[in-house]
KOLFITI-373215 format. One record per residue (C-alpha): residue number from 1; residue in one letter; x, y, z. Coordinates in pm, whole numbers, plus 50000, padded with zeros to 5 digits. Example, Ala and Ser with C-alpha at 12.3 -4.5 7.8 and 13.67 -1.06 7.14 Angstrom:
2
[1,'a',[51230,49550,50780]]
[2,'s',[51367,49894,50714]]
***
This chain:
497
[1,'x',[40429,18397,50498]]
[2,'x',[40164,18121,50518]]
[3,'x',[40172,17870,50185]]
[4,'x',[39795,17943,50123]]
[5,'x',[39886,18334,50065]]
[6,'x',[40215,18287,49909]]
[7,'x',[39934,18097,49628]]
[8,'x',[39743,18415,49682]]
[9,'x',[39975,18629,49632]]
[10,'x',[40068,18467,49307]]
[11,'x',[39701,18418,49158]]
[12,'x',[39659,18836,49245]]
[13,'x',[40010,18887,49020]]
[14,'x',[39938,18685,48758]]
[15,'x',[39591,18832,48780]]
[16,'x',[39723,19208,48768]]
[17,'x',[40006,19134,48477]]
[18,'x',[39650,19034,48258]]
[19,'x',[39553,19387,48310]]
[20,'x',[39924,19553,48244]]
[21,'x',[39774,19821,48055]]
[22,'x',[39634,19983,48402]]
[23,'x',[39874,19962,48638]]
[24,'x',[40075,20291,48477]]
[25,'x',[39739,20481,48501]]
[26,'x',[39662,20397,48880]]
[27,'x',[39866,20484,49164]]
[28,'x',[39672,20429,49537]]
[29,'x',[39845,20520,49888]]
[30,'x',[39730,20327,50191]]
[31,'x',[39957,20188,50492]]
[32,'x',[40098,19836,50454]]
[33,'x',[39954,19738,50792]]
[34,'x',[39641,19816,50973]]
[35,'x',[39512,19639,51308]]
[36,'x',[39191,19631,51485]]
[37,'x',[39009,19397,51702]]
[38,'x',[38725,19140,51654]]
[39,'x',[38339,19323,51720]]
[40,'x',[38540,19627,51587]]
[41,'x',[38549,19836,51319]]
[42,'x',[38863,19979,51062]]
[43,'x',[38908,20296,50908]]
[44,'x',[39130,20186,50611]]
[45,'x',[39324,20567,50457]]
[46,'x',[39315,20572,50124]]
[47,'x',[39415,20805,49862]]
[48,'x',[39432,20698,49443]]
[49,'x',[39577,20906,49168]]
[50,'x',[39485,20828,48780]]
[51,'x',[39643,20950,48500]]
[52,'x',[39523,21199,48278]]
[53,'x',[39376,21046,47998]]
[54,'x',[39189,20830,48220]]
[55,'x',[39076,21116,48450]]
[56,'x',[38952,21308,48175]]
[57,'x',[38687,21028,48046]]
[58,'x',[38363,21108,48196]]
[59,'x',[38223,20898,48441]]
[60,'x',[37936,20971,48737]]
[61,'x',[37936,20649,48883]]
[62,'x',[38277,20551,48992]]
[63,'x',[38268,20191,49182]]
[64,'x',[38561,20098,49469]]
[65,'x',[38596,19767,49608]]
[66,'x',[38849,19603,49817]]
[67,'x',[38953,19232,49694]]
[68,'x',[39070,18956,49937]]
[69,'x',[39374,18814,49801]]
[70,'x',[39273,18416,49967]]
[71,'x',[38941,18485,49725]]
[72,'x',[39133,18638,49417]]
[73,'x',[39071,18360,49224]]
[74,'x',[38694,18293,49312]]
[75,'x',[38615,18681,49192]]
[76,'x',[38417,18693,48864]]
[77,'x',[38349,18357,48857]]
[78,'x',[38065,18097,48891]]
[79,'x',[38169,17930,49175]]
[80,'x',[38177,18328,49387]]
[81,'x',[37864,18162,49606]]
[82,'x',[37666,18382,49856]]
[83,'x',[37909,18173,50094]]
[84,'x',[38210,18330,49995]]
[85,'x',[38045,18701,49960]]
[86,'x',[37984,18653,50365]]
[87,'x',[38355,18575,50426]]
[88,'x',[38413,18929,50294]]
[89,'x',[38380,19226,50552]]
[90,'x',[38073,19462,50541]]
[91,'x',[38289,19795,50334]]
[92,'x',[38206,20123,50296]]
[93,'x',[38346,20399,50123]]
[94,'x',[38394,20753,50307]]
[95,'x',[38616,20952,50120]]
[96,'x',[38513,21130,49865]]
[97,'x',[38612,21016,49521]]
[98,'x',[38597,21362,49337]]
[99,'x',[38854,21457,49544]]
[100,'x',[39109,21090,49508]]
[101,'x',[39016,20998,49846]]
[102,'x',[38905,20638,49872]]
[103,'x',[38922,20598,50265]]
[104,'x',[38686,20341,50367]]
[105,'x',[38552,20166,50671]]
[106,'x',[38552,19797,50757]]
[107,'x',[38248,19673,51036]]
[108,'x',[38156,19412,51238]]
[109,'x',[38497,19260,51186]]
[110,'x',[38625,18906,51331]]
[111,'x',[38950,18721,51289]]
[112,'x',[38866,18520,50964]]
[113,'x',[38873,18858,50752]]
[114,'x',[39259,18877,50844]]
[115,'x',[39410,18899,50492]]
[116,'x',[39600,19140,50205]]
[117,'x',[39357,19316,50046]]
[118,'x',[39383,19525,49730]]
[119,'x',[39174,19816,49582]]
[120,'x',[38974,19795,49293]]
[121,'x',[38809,20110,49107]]
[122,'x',[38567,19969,48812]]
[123,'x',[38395,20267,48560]]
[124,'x',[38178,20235,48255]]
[125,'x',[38517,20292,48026]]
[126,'x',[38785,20062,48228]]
[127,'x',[38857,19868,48564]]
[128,'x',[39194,19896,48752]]
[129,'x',[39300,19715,49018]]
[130,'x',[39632,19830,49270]]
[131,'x',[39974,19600,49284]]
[132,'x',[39985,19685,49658]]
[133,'x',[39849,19512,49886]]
[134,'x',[39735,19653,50224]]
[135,'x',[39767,19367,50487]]
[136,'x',[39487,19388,50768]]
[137,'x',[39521,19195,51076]]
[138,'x',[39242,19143,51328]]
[139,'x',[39271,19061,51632]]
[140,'x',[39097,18888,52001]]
[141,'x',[39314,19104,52209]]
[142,'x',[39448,19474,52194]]
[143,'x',[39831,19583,52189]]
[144,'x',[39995,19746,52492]]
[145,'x',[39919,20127,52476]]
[146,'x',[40287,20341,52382]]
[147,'x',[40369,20534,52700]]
[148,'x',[40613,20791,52714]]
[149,'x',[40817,20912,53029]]
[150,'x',[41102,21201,53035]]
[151,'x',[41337,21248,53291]]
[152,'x',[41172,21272,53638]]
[153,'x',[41300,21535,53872]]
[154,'x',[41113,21674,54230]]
[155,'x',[40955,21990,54218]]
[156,'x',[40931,21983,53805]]
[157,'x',[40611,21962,53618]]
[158,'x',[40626,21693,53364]]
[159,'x',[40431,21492,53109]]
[160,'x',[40374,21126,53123]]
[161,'x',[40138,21062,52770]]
[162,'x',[40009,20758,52697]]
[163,'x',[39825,20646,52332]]
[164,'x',[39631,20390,52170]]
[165,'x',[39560,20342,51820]]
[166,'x',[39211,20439,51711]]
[167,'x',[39130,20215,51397]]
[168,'x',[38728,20289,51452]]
[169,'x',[38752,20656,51453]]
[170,'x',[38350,20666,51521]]
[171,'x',[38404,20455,51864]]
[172,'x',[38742,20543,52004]]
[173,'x',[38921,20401,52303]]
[174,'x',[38891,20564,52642]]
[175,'x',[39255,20632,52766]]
[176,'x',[39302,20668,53147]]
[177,'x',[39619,20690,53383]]
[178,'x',[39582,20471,53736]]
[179,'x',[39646,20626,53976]]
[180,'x',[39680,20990,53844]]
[181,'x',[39890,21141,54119]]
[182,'x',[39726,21432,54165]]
[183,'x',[39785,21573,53831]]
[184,'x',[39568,21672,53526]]
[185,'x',[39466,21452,53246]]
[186,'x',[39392,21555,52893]]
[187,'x',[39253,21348,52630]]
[188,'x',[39375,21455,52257]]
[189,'x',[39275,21230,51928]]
[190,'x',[39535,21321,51625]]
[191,'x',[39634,21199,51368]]
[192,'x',[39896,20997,51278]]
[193,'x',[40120,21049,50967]]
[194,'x',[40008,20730,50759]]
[195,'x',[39607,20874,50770]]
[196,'x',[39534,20668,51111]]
[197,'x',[39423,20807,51440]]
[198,'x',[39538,20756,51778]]
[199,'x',[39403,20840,52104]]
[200,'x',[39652,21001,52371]]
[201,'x',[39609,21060,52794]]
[202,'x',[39896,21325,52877]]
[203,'x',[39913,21335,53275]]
[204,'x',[40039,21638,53378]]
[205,'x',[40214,21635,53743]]
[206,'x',[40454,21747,53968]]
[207,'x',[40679,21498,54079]]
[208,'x',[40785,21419,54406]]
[209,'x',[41030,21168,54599]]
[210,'x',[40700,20963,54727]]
[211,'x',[40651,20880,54370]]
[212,'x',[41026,20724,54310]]
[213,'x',[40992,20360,54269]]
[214,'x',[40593,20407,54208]]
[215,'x',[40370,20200,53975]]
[216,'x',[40119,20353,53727]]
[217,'x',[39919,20239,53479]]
[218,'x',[39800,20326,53123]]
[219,'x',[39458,20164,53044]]
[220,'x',[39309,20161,52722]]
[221,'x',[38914,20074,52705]]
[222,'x',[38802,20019,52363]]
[223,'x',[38410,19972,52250]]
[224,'x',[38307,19664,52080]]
[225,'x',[38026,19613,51829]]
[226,'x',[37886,19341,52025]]
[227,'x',[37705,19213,52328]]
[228,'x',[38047,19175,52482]]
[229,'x',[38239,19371,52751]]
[230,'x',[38498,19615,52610]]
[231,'x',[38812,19505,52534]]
[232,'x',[39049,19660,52845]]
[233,'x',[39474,19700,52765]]
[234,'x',[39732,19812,52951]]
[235,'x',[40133,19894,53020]]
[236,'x',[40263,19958,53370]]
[237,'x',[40540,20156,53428]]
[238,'x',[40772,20202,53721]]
[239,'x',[40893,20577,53789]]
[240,'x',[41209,20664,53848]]
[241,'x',[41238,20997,54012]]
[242,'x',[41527,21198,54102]]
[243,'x',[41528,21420,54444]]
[244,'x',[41795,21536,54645]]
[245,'x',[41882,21315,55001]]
[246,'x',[41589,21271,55237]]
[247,'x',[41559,21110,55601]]
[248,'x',[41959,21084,55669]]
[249,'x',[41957,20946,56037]]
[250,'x',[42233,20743,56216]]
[251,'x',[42212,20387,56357]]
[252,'x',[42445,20225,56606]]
[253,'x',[42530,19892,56680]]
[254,'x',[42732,19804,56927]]
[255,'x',[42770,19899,57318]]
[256,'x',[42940,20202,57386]]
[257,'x',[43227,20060,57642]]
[258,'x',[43601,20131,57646]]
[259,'x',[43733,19869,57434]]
[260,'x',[43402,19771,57257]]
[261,'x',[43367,19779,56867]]
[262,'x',[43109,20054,56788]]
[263,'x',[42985,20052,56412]]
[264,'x',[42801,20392,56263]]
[265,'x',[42601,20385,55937]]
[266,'x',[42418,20665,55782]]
[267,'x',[42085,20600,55619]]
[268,'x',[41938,20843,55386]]
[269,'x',[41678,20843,55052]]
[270,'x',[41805,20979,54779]]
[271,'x',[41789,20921,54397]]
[272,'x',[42086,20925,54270]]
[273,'x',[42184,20735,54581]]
[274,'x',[42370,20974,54788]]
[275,'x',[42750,21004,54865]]
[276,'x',[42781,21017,55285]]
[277,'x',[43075,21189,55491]]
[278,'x',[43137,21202,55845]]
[279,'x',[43199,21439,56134]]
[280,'x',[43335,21468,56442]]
[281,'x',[43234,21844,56627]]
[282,'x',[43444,21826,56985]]
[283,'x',[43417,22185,57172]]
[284,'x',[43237,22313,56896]]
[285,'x',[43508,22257,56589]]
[286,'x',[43376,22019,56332]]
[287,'x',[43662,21750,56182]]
[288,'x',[43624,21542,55899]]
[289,'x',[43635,21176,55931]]
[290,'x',[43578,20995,55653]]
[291,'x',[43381,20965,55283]]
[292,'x',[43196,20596,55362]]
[293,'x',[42863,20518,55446]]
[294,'x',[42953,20304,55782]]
[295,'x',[43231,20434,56023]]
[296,'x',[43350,20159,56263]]
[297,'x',[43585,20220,56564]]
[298,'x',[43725,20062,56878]]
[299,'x',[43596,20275,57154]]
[300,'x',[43832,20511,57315]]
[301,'x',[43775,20822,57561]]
[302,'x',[43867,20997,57273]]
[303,'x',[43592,20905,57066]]
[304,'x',[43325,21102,57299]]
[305,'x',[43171,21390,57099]]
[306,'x',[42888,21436,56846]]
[307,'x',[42854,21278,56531]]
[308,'x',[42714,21377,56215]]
[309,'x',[42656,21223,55875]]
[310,'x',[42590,21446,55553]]
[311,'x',[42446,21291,55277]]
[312,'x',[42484,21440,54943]]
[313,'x',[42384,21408,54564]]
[314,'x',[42347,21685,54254]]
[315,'x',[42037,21794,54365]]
[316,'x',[42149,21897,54732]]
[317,'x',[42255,21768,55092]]
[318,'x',[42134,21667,55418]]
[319,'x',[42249,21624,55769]]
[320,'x',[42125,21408,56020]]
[321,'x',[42046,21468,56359]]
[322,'x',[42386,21475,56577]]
[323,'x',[42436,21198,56762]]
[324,'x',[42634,21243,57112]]
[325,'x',[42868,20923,57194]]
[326,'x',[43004,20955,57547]]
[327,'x',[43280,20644,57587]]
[328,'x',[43288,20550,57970]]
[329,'x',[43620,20512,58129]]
[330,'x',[43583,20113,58206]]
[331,'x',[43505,19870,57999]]
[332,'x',[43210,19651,57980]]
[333,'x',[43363,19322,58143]]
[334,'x',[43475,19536,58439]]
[335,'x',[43149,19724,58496]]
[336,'x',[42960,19350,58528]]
[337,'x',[43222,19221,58774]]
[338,'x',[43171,19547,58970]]
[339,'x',[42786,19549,58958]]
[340,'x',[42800,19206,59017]]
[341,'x',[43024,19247,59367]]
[342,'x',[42743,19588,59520]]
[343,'x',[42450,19322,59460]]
[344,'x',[42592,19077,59667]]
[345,'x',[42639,19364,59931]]
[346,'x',[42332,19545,59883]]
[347,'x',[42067,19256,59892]]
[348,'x',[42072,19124,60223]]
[349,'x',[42027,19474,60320]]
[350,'x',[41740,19503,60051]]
[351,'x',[41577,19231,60227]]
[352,'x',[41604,19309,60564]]
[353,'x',[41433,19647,60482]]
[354,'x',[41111,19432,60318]]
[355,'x',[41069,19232,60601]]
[356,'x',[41086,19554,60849]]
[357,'x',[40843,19728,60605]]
[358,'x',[40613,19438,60592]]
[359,'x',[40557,19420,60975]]
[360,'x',[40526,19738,61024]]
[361,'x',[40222,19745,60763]]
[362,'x',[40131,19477,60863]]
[363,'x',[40002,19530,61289]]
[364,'x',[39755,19830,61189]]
[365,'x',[39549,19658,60930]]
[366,'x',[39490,19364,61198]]
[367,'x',[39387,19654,61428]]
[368,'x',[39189,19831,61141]]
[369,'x',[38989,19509,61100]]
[370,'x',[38886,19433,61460]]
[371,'x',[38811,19779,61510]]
[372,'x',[38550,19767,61241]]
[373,'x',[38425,19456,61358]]
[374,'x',[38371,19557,61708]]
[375,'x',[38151,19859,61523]]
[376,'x',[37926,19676,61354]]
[377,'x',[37892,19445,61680]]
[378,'x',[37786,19736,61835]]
[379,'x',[37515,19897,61574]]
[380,'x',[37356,19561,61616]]
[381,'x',[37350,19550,61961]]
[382,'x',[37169,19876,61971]]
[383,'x',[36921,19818,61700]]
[384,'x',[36780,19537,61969]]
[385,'x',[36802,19737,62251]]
[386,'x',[36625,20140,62092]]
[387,'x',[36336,20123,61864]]
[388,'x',[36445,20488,61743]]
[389,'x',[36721,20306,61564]]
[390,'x',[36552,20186,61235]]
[391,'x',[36776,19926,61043]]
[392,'x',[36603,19829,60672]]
[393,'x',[36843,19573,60527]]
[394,'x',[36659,19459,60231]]
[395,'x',[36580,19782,60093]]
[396,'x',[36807,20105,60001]]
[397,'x',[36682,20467,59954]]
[398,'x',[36662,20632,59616]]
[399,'x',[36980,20884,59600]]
[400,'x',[36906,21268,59553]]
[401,'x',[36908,21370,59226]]
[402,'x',[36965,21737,59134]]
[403,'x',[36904,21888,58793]]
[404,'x',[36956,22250,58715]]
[405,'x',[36804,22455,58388]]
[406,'x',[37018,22267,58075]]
[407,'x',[37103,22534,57785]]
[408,'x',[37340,22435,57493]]
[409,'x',[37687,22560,57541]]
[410,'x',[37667,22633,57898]]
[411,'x',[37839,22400,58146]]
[412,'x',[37633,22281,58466]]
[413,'x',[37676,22027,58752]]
[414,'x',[37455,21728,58812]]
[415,'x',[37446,21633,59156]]
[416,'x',[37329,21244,59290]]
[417,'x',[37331,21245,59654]]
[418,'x',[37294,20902,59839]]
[419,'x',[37334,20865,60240]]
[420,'x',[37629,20668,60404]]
[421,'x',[37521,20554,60692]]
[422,'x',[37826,20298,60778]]
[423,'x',[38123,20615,60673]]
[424,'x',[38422,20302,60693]]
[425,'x',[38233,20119,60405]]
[426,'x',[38053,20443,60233]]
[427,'x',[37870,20386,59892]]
[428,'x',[38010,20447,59533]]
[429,'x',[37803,20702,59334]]
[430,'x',[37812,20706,58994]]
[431,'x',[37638,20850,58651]]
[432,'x',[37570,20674,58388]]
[433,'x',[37663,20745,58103]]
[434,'x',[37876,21017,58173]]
[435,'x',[37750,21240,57890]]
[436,'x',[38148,21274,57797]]
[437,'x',[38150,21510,58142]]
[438,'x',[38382,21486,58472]]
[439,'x',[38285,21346,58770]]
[440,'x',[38375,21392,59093]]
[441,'x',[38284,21194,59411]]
[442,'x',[38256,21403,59771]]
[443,'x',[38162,21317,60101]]
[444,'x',[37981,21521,60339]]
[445,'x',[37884,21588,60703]]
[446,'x',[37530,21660,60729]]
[447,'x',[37369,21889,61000]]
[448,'x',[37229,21621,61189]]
[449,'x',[37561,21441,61222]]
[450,'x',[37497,21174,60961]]
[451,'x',[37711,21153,60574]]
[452,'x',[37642,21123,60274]]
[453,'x',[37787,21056,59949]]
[454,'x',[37755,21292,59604]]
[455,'x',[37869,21269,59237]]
[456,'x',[37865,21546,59077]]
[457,'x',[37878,21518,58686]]
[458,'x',[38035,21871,58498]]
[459,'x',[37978,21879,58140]]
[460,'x',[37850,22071,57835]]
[461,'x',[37465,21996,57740]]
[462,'x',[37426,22005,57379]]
[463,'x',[37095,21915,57170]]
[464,'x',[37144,21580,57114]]
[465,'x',[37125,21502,57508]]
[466,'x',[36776,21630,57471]]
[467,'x',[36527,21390,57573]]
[468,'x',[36842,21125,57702]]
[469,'x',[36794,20929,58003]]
[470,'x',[37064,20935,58248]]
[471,'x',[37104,20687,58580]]
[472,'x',[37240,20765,58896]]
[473,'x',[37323,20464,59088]]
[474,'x',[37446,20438,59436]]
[475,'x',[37623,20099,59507]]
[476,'x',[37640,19989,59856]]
[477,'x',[37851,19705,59989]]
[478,'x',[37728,19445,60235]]
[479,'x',[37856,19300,60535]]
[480,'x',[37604,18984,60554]]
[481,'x',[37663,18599,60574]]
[482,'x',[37366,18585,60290]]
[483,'x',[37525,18783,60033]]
[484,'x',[37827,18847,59931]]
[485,'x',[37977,19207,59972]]
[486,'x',[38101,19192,59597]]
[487,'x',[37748,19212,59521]]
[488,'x',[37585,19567,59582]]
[489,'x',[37225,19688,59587]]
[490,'x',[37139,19915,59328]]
[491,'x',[36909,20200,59271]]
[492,'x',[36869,20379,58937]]
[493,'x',[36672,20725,58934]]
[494,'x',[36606,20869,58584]]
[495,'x',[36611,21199,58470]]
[496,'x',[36543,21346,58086]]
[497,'x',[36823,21599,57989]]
***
């Protein structure tokens, strides 16, 4: 307690003992502590009892106040300036005072009207003023909401609730959960034993194992009286659920070789953790090998056979996948030195085969390649000597394009058809785009000797290839000194689908 109320305290004591007479007549309940936040407002409980011989003088026009204790000793005096009646918070009485109920509201309320204050009633007859103080505190920031978690357990519905104090009953906070895992969320105002109200989120869920370890958040939004943003406050909690083993799998380290230290561990989820055992199943009878979560060995030929870990809590079991350990009857060292010794005989041999493979590849592509030269040497030689040979270098014909009725639904073929007249370097057909079809490349003799080239494009026409343009291009390559053959003439037919 602060020096400046301590004074306060004493000036409202000495102030009270004046009046003696009263304080057997008037009895008030209110809480000894309210919060609320700045731009807020406060809904102070209040309920006063008189005694009899009071009560029974008549009176219409009851007046309640509330007194700051750091003003006591400015009240009903001179020196009470317009000043100090602003330090006092804008009050207003709710209850109804027939009926003993003085519950009254606080607005617009800002840090400087933190203080004790006591209630005053004032008639035509007499004026009483309460011993007890009520000590309001107003705040710039907003207490973590209360959350409350039971026991988690998979596969039973459960209630996380979360609430916030309400002290402005006419603008009340907005409680939310974040996320809400799939559940429901119910908003319920009550109130609270001492006359205030409280806002509570209950988020009802099921949980599961994928929300063990799982962060969610209680956010309380409160309105403000002012131009501000609301104030925003909130608690995080960490679940903790409990589920019976999931995932158990087996990893090994080690090489399996006779001799060789193999290590086993067994790996499940589980909350509790989980208690692991192993097993050994050999001609289909399972033995029991130990209570540990890793199982180490030296390999031996009698270690081959199928492993299995169970994992186990108080909510159930779980067995991994079996995991088949065959040891080899040699050890790693002696399987290198024996690898080792059939490279050193096998490679020569491995290269003498490459080299016999290689020239025997090698003779008919150098015959492939004169033979095509010796062709073309001879298509020029008779487009000089016949003029029914007609040779147009610097121009290619448009390929044949074939395009059948198109319905929706119904698959067709597109055929593009362009000529090969040199069949050892025959062009590459293709559609573009594809229309998501299959396409399939043919050659063909022709009646009159010559061959051509087709793509032919399946697929399923729907609407949206209405109106779409498709190409056919026919790419042929070029034996010429004045242009490269990795360059290709094109031609590009259209065609609406």
């Amino acid at each position: 307690m602060t020096l400046r109320m301590f004074v306060a305290d004493l000036l409202v004591f000495s102030s009270i003992l004046s009046a003696a007479w009263c304080q057997s007549v008037l009895k008030v309940s209110v809480p000894k502590t309210l919060i609320s936040t700045s731009g807020s407002c406060l809904l102070i409980p209040c309920l006063f009892n008189i005694s009899k011989e009071k009560e029974n003088i008549p009176d219409s026009s009851p007046v309640v106040t509330w007194r700051r204790g750091s003003l006591w000793k400015l009240y009903d005096t001179d020196d009470f300036t317009n000043t100090h009646h602003q330090m006092e918070p804008v009050m207003e009485v709710v209850g109804d005072l027939g009926k003993k109920n003085c519950t009254s509201v606080m607005r617009n309320l800002s840090s400087k009207h933190s203080d004790r204050y006591y209630f005053r009633i004032e008639t035509k007859t007499f004026t009483m003023i309460d011993t007890k103080a009520v000590y309001i505190n107003v705040s710039d920031s907003l207490a973590e909401p209360d959350v409350t978690v039971p026991v988690l357990r998979e596969g039973e519905k459960v209630n996380l609730t979360c609430t916030a104090p309400a002290p402005c009953p006419s603008h009340p906070p907005n409680v939310i959960w974040a996320p809400a895992l799939g559940g429901d969320v119910t908003q319920r105002t009550q109130m609270n034993a001492d006359g205030t109200q409280s806002v509570s989120a209950i988020l009802n869920f099921m949980p599961s194992f994928q929300h063990h370890e799982l962060k969610v958040n209680c956010v309380s939004i409160h309105p403000l009286h002012r131009e501000d943003k609301p104030l925003l406050s909130h608690k995080s909690v960490i679940l903790s659920v409990e589920y019976p083993p999931k995932k158990t799998r087996i990893s090994l380290s080690g090489l399996v070789w006779l001799g060789n230290n193999v290590t086993l561990t067994c790996q499940s989820n589980a909350n509790p953790p989980a208690v692991h055992r192993w097993f050994l199943k050999r001609a289909g009878v399972e033995e029991e090998l130990s209570i540990s979560r890793v199982l180490s060995f030296t390999a031996a030929q009698d270690n081959t056979g199928e492993y299995i870990c169970e994992a186990q809590n108080q909510y159930g079991a779980m067995n991994s996948t079996n995991l088949q350990i065959t040891v080899p009857g040699i050890s790693f060292t002696a399987f290198l030195s024996l690898l080792a010794v059939l490279l050193l005989l096998v490679f020569p041999l491995l290269v003498l085969l490459i080299l016999v493979i290689y020239r025997r590849y090698k003779e008919p592509i150098r015959s492939e390649t004169r033979q095509d030269q010796d062709i073309y040497a001879n298509v020029s030689a008779s487009a000089v000597e016949s003029q029914q040979l007609q040779l147009k270098p610097d121009s290619l014909a448009e390929p044949d394009v074939t395009v059948p009725v198109l319905r929706e639904g119904e698959k067709v073929n597109l055929t593009c058809t362009a000529p090969a007249p040199c069949p050892s370097h025959p062009p590459n057909v293709i559609w573009a785009p594809a229309l998501g079809g299959d396409v399939t490349q043919r050659t063909r003799m022709n009646a009159d000797g010559t061959q051509s080239v087709s793509a032919i494009l399946n697929f399923i026409p729907s609407f949206q290839h209405h109106e779409l343009k498709v190409n056919c291009v026919s790419i042929h390559p070029l034996h010429r000194e004045d242009k490269a053959p990795a360059q290709p003439q094109e031609r590009h037919p259209q065609c609406g689908v």
